[in-house]
C-alpha positions, 0 to 999 in steps of 0.5 A: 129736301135738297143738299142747298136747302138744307145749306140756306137753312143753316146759314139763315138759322146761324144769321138770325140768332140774336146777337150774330148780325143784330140784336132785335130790340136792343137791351131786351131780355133773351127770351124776347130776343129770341122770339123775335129772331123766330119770327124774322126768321120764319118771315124771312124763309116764307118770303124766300123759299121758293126762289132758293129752291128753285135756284138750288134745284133748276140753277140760273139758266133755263130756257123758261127764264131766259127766252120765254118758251116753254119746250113742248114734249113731242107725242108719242105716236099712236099704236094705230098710225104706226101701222 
């Protein structure tokens, strides 16, 4: 695991603890609270791991996104041609 996604899971996990941003259902007891919060959070990462992870490890810019190519690898030359 990456540095910024072990970042984006602390910031996620300390967001979604019942009581920092929102207290899902109100004036529940802190058990329920806390089940809930569980849930949204692992609903929440399914949904937006893929692309924190690969923002965190490709960035913005790729070729790929951007222009719609793919570079292909040149092939190395066969031991038979070369002679």
């Amino acid at each position: 695991m990456n540095l910024g996604m072990l970042l984006y899971l602390a910031v996620l996990f300390v967001a979604l603890t019942p009581g920092v941003l929102l207290r899902i259902p109100p004036k529940s007891s802190l058990l329920v609270a806390a089940a809930v919060h569980a849930v949204v959070f692992a609903l929440v990462y399914h949904f937006t791991y893929k692309m924190v992870y690969r923002f965190t490890t490709e960035g913005f810019t790729t070729k790929e996104r951007f222009e719609g190519e793919v570079e292909e690898e040149e092939e190395p030359e066969s031991a038979a041609a070369m002679y």
